[in-house]
C-alpha positions in Angstrom: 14.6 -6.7 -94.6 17.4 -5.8 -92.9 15.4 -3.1 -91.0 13.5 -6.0 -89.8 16.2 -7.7 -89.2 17.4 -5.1 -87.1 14.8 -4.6 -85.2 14.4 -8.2 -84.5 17.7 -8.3 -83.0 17.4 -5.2 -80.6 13.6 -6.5 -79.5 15.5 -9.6 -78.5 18.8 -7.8 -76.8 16.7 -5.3 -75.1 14.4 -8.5 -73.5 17.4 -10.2 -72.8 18.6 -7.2 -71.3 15.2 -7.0 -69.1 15.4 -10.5 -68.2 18.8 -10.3 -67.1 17.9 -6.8 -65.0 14.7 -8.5 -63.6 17.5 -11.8 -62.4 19.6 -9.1 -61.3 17.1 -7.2 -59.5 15.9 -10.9 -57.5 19.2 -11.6 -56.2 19.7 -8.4 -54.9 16.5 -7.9 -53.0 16.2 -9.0 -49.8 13.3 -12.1 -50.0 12.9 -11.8 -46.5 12.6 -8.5 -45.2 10.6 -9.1 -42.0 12.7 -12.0 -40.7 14.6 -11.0 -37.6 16.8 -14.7 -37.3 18.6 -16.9 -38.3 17.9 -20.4 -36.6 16.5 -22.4 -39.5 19.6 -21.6 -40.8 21.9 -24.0 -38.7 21.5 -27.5 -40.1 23.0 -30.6 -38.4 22.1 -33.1 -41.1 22.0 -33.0 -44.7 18.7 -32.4 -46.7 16.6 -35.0 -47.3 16.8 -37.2 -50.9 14.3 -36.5 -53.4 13.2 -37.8 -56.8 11.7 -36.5 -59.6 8.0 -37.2 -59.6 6.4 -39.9 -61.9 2.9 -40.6 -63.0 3.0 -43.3 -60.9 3.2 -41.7 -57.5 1.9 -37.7 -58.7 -1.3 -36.8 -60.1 -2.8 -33.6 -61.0 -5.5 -32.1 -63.3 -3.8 -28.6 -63.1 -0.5 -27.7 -65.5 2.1 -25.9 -63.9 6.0 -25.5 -64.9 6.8 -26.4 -61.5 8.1 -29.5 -60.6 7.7 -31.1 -57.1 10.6 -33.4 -56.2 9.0 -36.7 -53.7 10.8 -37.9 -50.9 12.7 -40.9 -51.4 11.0 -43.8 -50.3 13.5 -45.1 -47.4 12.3 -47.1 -44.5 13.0 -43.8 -41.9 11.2 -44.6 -38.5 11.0 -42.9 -35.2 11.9 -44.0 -31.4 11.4 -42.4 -27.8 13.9 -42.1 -25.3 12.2 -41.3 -22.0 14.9 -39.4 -18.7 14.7 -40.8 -15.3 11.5 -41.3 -13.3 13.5 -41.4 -10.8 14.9 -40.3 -7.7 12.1 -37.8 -7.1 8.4 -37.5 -5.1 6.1 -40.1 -5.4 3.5 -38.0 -7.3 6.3 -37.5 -10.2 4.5 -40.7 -11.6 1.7 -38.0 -12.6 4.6 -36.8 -15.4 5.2 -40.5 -16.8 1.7 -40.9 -17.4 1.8 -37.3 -19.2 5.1 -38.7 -21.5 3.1 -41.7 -21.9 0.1 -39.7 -23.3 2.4 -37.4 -25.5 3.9 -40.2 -26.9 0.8 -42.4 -27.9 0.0 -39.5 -30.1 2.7 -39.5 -31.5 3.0 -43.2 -31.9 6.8 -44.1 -32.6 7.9 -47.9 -33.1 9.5 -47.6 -29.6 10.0 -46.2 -26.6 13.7 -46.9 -24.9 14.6 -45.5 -20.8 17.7 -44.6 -19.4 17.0 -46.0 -15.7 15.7 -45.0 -12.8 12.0 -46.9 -13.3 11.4 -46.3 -9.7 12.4 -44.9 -6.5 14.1 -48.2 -4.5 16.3 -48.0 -2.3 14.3 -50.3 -0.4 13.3 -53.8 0.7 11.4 -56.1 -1.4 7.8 -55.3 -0.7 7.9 -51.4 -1.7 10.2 -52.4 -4.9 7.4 -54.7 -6.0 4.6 -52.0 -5.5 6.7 -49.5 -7.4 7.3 -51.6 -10.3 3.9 -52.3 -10.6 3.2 -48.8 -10.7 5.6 -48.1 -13.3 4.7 -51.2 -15.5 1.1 -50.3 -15.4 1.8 -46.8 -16.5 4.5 -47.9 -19.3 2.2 -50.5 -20.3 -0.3 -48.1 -21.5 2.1 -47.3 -24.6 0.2 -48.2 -27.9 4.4 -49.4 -29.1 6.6 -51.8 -27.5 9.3 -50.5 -24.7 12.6 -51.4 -23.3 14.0 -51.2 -19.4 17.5 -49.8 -18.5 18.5 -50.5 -15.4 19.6 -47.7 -12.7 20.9 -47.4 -9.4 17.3 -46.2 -7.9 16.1 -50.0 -9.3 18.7 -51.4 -8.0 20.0 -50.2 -4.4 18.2 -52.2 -1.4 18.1 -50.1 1.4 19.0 -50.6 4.5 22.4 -51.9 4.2 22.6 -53.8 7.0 19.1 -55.7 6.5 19.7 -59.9 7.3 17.6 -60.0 4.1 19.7 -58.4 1.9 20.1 -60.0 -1.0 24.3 -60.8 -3.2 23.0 -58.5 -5.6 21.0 -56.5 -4.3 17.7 -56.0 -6.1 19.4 -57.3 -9.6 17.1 -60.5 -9.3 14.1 -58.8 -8.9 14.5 -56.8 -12.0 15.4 -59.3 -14.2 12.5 -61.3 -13.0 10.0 -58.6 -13.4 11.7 -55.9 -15.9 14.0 -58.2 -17.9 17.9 -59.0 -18.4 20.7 -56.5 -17.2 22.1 -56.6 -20.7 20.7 -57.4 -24.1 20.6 -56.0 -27.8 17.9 -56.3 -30.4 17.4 -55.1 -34.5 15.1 -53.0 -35.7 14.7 -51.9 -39.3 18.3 -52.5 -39.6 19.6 -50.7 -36.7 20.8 -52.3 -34.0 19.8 -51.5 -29.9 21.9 -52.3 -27.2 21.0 -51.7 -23.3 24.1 -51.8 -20.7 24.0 -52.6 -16.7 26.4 -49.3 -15.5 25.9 -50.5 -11.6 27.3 -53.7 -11.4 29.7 -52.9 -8.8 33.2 -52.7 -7.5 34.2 -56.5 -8.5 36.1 -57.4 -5.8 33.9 -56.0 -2.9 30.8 -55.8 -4.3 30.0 -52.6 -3.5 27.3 -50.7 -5.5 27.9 -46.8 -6.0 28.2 -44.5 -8.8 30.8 -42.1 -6.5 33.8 -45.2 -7.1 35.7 -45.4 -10.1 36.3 -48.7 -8.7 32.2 -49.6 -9.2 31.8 -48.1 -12.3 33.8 -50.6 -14.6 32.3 -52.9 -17.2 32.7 -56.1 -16.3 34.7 -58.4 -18.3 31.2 -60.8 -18.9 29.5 -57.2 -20.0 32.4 -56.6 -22.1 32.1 -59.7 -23.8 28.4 -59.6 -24.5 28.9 -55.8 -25.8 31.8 -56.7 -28.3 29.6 -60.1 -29.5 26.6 -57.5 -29.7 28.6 -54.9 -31.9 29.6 -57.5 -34.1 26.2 -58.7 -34.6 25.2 -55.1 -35.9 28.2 -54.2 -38.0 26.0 -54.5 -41.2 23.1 -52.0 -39.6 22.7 -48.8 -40.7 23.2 -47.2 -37.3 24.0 -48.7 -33.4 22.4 -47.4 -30.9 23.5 -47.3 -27.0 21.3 -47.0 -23.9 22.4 -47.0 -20.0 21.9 -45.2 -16.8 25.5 -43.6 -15.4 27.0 -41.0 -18.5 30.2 -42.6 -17.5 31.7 -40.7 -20.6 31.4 -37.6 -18.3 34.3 -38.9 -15.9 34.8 -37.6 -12.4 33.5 -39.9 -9.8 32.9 -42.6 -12.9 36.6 -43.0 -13.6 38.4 -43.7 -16.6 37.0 -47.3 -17.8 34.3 -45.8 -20.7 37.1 -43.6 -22.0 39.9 -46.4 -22.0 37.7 -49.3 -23.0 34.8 -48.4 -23.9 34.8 -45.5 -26.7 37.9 -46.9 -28.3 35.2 -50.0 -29.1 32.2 -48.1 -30.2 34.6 -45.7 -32.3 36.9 -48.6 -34.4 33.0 -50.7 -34.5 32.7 -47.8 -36.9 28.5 -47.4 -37.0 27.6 -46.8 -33.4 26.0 -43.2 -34.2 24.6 -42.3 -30.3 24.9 -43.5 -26.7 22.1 -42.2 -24.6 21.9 -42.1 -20.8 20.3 -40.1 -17.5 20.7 -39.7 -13.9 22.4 -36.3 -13.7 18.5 -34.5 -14.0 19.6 -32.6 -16.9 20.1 -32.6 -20.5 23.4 -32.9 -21.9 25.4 -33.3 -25.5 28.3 -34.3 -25.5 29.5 -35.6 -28.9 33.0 -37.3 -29.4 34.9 -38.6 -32.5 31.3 -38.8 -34.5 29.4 -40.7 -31.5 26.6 -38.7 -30.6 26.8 -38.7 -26.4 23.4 -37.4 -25.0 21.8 -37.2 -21.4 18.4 -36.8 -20.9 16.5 -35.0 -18.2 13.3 -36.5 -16.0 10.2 -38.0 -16.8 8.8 -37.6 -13.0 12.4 -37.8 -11.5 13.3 -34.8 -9.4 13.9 -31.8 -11.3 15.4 -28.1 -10.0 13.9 -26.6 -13.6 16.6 -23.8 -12.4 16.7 -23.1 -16.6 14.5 -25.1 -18.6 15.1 -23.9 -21.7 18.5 -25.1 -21.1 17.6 -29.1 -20.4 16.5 -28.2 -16.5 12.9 -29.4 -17.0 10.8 -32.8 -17.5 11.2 -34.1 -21.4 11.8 -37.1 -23.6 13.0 -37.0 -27.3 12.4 -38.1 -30.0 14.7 -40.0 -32.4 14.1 -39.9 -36.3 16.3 -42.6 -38.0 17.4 -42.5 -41.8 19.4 -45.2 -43.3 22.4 -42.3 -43.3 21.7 -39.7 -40.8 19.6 -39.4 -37.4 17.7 -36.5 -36.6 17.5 -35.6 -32.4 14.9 -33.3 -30.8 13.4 -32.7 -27.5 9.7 -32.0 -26.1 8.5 -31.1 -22.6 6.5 -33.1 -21.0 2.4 -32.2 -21.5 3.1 -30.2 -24.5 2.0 -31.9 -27.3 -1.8 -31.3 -28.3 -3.7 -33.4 -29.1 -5.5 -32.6 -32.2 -8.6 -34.9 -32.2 -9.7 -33.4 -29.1 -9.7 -29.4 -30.1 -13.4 -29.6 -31.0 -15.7 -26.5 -32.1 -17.2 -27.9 -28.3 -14.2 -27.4 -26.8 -12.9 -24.1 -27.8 -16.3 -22.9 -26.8 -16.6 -24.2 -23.3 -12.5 -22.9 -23.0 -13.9 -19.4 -24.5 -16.6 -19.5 -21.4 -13.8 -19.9 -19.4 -11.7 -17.6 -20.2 -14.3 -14.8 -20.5 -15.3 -15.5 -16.7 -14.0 -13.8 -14.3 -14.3 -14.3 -10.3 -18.0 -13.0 -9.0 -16.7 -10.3 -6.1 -19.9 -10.2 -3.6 -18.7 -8.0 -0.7 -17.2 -4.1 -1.2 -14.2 -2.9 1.1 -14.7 0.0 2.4 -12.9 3.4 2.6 -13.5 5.4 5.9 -11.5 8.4 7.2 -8.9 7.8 4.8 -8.4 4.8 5.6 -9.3 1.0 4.2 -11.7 -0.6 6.6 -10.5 -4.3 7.6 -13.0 -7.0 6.2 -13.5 -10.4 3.9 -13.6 -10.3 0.5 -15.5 -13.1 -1.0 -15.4 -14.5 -4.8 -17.7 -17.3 -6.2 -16.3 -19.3 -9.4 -18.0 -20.7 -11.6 -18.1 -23.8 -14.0 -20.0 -23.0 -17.2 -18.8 -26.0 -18.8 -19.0 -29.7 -19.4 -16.1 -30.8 -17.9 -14.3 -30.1 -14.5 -11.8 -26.9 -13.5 -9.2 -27.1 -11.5 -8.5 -22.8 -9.9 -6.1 -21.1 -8.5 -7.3 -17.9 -6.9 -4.6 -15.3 -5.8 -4.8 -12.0 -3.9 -2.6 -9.3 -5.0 -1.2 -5.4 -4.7 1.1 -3.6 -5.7 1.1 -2.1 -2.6 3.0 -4.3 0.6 0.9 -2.8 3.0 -2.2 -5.1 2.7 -2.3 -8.3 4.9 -4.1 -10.8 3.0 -5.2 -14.6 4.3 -4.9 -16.7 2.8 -2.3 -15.5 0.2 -3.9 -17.8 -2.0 -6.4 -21.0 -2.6 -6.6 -23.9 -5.0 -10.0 -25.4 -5.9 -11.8 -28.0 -8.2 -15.2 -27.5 -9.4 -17.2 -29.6 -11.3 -19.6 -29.3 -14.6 -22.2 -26.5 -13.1 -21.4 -25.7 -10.1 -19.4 -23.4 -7.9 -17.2 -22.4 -5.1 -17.1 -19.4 -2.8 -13.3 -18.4 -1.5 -13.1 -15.8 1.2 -10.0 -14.0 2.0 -9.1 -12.0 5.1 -7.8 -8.2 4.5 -6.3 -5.9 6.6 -4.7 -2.6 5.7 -1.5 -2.0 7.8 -0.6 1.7 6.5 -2.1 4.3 8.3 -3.5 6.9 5.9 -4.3 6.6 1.7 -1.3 8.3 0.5 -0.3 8.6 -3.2 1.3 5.1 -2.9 -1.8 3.4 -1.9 -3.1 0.4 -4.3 -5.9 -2.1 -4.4 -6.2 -5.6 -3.9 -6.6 -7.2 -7.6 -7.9 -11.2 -7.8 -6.0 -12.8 -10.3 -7.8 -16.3 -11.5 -6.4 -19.2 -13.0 -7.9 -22.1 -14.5 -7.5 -25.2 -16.1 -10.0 -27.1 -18.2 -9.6 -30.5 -17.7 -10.7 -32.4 -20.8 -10.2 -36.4 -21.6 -6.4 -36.2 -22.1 -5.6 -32.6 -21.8 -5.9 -29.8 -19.2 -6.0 -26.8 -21.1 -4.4 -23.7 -19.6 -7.2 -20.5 -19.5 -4.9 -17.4 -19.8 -4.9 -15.7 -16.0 -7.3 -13.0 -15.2 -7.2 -10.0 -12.9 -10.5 -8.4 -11.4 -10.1 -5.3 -8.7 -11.7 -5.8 -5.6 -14.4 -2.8 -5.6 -13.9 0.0 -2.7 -17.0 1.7 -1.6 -15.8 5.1 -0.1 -17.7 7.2 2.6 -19.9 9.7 1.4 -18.4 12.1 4.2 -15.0 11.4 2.6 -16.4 13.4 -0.6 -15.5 17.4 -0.7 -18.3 19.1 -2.6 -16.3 21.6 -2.7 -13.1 20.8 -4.0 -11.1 22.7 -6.6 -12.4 22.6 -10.4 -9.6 20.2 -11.6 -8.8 17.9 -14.6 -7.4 14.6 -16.0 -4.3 14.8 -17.4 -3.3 12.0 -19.4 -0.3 11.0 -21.6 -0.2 8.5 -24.5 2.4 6.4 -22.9 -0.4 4.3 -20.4 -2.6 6.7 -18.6 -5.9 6.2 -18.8 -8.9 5.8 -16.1 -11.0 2.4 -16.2 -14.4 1.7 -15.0 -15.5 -1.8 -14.4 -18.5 -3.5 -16.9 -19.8 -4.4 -13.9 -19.7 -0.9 -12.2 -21.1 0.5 -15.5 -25.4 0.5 -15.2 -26.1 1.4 -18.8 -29.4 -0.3 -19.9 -30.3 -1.2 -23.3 -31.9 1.8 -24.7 -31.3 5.5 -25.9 -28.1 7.2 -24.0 -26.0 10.1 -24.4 -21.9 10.1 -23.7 -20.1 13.3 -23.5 -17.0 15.3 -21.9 -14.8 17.8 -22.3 -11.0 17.3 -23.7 -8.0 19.4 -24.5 -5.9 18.1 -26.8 -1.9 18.1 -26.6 -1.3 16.1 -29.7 -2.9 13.2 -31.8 -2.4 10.1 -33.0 -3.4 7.9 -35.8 -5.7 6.3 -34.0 -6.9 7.6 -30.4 -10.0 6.6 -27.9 -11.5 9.2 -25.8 -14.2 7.1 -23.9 -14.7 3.7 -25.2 -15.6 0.1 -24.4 -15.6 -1.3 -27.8 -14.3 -4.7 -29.2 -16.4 -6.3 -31.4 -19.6 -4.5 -29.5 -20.5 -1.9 -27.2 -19.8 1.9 -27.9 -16.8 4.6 -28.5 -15.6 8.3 -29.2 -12.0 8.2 -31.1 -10.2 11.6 -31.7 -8.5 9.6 -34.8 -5.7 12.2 -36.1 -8.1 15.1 -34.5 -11.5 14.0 -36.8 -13.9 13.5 -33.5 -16.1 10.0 -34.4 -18.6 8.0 -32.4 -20.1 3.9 -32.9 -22.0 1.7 -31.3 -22.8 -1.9 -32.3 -26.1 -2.0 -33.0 -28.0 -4.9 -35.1 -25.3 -7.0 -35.8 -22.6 -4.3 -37.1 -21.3 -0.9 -35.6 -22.8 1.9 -36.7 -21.0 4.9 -36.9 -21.1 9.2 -37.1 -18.3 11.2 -38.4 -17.2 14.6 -38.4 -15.7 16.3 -41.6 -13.7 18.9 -39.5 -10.1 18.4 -37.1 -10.4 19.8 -33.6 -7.4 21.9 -33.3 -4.7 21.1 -30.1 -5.2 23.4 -27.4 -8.4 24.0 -26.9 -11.2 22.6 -24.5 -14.0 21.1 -26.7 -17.5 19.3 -25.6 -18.1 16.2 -27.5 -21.9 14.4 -27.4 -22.8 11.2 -28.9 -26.4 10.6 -28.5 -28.6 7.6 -29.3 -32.5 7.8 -29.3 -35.2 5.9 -31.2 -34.6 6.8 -34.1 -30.7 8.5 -35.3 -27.3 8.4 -33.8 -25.9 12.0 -33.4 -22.8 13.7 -32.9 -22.6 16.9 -31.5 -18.8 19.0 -31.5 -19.1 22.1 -29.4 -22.8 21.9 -29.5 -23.1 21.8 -33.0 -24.5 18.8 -34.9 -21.5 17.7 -36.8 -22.9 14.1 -38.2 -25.9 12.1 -38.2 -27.3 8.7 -39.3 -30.5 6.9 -39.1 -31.7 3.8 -36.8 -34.3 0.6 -37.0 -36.0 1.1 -33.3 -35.3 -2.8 -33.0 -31.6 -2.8 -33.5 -30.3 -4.2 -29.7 -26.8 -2.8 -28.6 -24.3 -5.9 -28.3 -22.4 -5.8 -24.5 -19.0 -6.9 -23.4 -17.6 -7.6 -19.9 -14.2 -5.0 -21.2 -14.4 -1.9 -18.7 -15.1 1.4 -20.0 -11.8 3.7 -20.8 -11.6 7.2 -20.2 -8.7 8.1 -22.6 -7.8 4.7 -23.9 -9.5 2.2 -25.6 -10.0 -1.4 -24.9 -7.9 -4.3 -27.0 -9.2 -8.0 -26.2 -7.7 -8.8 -22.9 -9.2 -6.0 -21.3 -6.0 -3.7 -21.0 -5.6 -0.2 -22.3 -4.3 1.0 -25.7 -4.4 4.0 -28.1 -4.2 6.5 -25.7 -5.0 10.1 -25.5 -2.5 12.9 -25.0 -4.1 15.8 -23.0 -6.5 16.7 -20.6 -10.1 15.2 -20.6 -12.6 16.7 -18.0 -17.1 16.5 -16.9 -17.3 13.0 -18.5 -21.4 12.0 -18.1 -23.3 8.9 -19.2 -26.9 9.3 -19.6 -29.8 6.8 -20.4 -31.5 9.3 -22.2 -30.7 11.4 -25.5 -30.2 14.7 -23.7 -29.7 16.7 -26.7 -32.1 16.9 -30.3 -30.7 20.0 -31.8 -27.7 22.1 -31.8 -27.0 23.3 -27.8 -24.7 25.9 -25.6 -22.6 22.9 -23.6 -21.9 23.4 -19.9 -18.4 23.8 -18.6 -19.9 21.7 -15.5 -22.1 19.0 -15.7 -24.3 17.8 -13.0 -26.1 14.3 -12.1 -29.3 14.4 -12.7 -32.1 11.4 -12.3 -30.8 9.7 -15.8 -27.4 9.8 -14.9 -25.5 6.4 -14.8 -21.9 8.0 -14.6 -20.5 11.2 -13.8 -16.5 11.9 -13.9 -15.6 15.9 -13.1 -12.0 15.0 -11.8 -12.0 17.3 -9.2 -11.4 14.4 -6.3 -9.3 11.2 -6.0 -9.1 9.3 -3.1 -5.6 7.4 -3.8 -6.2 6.1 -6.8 -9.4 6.1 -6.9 -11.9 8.8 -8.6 -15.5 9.7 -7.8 -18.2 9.4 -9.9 -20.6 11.7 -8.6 -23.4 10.1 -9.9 -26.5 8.1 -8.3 -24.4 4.9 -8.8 -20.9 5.4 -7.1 -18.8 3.4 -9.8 -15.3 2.5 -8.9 -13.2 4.1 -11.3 -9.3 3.1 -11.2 -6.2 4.9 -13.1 -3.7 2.9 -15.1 -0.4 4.7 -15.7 0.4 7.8 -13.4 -2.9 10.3 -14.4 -2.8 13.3 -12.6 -5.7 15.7 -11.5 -4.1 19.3 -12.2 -5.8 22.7 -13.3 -7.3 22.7 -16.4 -5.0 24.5 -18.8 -6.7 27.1 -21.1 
């Protein structure tokens, strides 16, 4: 019994003990090993309150010793504050629709301004039209909203126009906006809107550059003491004018010697917002939150956006005892009734398209030949595209006009841009580049325009056949696995459906995990890799890839032929001439195509660039349309074009950076990285 007893007692010290270790063993490890920040770290307000969960508001069929506190049930609610529309261009009313849109998605109880409604500075008829325009804009909020007024609604210009009015344009905008001053309660919080350009009171002048302008007036002061009074029992106060007088400078001393002292002793005023300066600010001062917004529309330098230079509105979350503050650009929040299966398609169109090139440049004598290039876009979708089409080099030489064009096509059609190019440089030197399109496009849907992420398309050379030396020096590619690779457009690449046979030569310097040798694949099309030395071949056939392997590593070092060959019937690979793998085919099985160009020592990822590149030499890389080899074979050291061949690398010749496929087809074939053509090391 007391063995029992004994053992009992151990079995439960030694779990103990493993319990304990296991705690132990939590705390120490890291439970976030790949996070690389700290930013959801930095609270400004306390958590939220939570409750333990009831029958009444949780239900579950599933048991689980986990309990899941509920938010408190307080009556939080959420307000806009939207920057200045103004001073700024005319067309700036394009952004206040966009914070308009944004915001009836998100659909807060409010919306508050800061001033600056409209541009003024003007005589009665243009300061009617321009608060129409605003109105009918603002108006289009799904919640209720609430004028400040500003110095651009305001001013009358010119100064010295018989019609000028005591005030200036103050009548107007209390007839047509409402009162200069005024407070009202909402879910126990209290809003107050202040007039900050009422003037210097003994000459009447209206600036924001005067301390002498930029007082409260003793009838303002009044009404803002009665209004604090009236919200004392709120949970929060909330302040809202134009000038950030807090700031000082040209705004003198009257907020800091009469103002603050008020909202601080009222004791529940929790933020003052304002605009005008273009910029957000924070700027918070014996527990008053002091905040500046930016622009809705109103001129904006954007010199640092991330920084408050840039067009945005925030949003205000309330809580009965703490008030959360964040803010959004303008046009960024998306809309997610609209991101349809439809949609992504017709976006997908778009961003697979790129600009149809119809006309060739041509090299002569060395030397590009002066002439248009012309690109057609298209509109494969449902709903108009707005374009930007840009010419580009990365060499300064080229003279290009226009340096750019903007276009809007609608649902199905097109439109053809032609740009003028002239090559000022004298000879192709190593330094010489090509002229690249780069397309952008928007998709304008309902209440969106979608971005399409930028494209780049070379403009194709066509190069003299007298330029090409048949008898130039046997040479090869050498490549690194730090970028080099050769490309040859889809477009430039005249494969049919059908058998083929792709092969070259390659030396090897080292290998990686993963590395393509000639490839075009993503999802479709064909490849060779030389993954960790293990030569492989696939193409996508009926719906999946299909896929030969050899068993054996290709040493470093040494110049080996590789063949993958496609006929009716198999897939082969061939190492060296020797039939290393081979798998069986269904006749009916259809290749699936891609627009990605063909890599010569890289492979393609899904934007069409370069990656897992090969370290070494590759040389005599041939595309046929027919299986050229059945059984094992002795492989040339040279290959030659013949009546089936569709392309036909032997790196022996560039022309800048351009080599020449001495096949029947003349495909453009451009470098990425710094290849070289150099001797082919035995």
């Amino acid at each position: 019994m007391k063995r029992h007893a004994t053992l009992l007692f151990l079995s439960i010290g030694m779990g103990l003990l493993a319990v304990t270790s296991i705690i132990a063993q939590e705390k120490e490890a890291n439970p976030t090993p790949f996070l690389e920040h700290d930013r959801h770290l930095h609270h400004h307000n306390h958590h939220h309150g939570t409750e333990e969960a009831t029958a009444k508001r949780f239900y579950t069929t599933r048991s689980s010793n986990v309990k899941l506190p509920l938010p408190t049930e307080e009556d939080a609610f959420v307000f806009a504050v939207f920057g200045d529309r103004t001073g700024g261009p005319d067309e700036g009313v394009n952004i206040l629709a966009d914070a308009v849109r944004d915001v009836n998605l998100i659909e807060p109880d409010l919306v508050m301004t800061v001033g600056d409604l409209i541009n003024g500075y003007n005589k009665t008829d243009k300061w009617l039209t321009q608060m129409k325009e605003f109105k009918t804009i603002m108006n289009e909020l799904l919640c209720p909203w609430f004028p400040v007024a500003g110095n651009h609604d305001i001013y009358w210009r010119p100064l010295n126009d018989p019609q000028i009015l005591p005030k200036q344009h103050e009548e107007h905008y209390e007839m047509h906006f409402g009162p200069l001053w005024y407070s009202f309660q909402h879910k126990n919080c209290n809003f107050i809107v202040l007039f900050s350009d009422e003037g210097d009171p003994e000459t009447g002048e209206k600036t924001f550059s005067k301390p002498g302008a930029q007082k409260v007036s003793e009838e303002q002061f009044a009404f803002l003491k009665e209004a604090l009074e009236r919200g004392k029992d709120c949970d929060h106060q909330f302040l809202f004018l134009h000038h950030p007088r807090w700031l000082g400078g040209g705004y003198g001393n009257d907020w800091k010697d009469r103002v603050h002292p008020l909202l601080k002793d009222t004791g529940n005023v929790t933020a003052v917002f304002a605009g005008h300066i273009h910029y957000m600010r924070y700027d918070p001062q014996d527990g008053i939150e002091y905040v500046t917004l930016a622009t809705v529309g109103g001129g904006q330098s954007s010199k640092i956006p991330e920084a408050g230079y840039l067009h945005q509105y925030h949003l205000v979350t309330v809580r009965p005892k703490q008030v959360a503050m964040a803010a959004f650009p303008v046009g960024e929040v998306i809309n997610v009734r609209e991101i349809t299966g439809e949609l992504q398609q017709q976006a997908i169109k778009l961003a697979e398209q790129k600009p149809q090139i119809e006309s060739t440049l041509v090299i002569r004598d060395n030397e590009p030949m002066e002439g248009k290039v012309t690109a057609t876009i298209n509109n494969p979708t449902d709903r108009p595209i707005d374009f930007t089409l840009t010419p580009t080099s990365r060499d300064s030489r080229w003279s290009i006009e226009p340096n750019h064009t903007h276009g809007h096509v609608k649902p199905g059609e097109s439109q053809k841009v032609t740009f003028r190019v002239a090559y000022n440089g004298e000879k192709i030197d190593d330094s010489f580049h090509g002229i690249n399109l780069v397309l952008a496009q928007d998709y304008l849907a309902r209440t969106t325009r979608y971005a399409i992420p930028e494209s780049t398309t070379p403009v194709e050379f066509q190069i003299d056949a007298e330029m090409i030396d048949d008898d130039a020096p046997n040479r090869a590619l050498s490549l690194d696995e730090e970028g080099d690779a050769v490309g040859i457009a889809s477009t430039e690449l005249k494969l049919p459906e059908g058998p083929f046979t792709i092969e070259g030569w390659f030396n090897a310097n080292s290998y990686a995990e993963r590395v393509g040798l000639i490839a075009k694949t993503q999802g479709s099309e064909f490849s060779i890799f030389l993954n960790d030395g293990k030569p492989s071949a696939s193409v996508h056939l009926g719906g999946k890839y299909r896929s030969v392997h050899s068993s054996e590593d290709v040493p470093t070092g040494k110049w080996t032929h590789v063949a993958f060959v496609r006929d009716d019937a198999q897939l082969s690979l061939f190492v060296d001439g020797k039939l290393a793998d081979q798998t069986e085919l269904d006749p009916s099985w259809k290749r699936k195509t891609n627009d990605l160009p063909l890599f010569i020592g890289a492979d393609p990822d899904g934007s069409a660039q370069p990656m897992s590149f090969f370290d070494g030499q590759v040389d005599e890389v041939r595309i046929s349309s027919k299986p050229l080899y059945k059984k094992p074979f002795t492989p040339e050291r040279r290959l030659k074009a013949t009546d089936d061949t569709v392309l036909l690398l032997n790196f022996d010749q560039a022309i800048g950076p351009y080599h020449l496929d001495r096949g029947p087809h003349k495909a453009s074939v451009q470098v990425h990285g710094t290849p070289q053509l150099t001797a082919p090391l035995d």
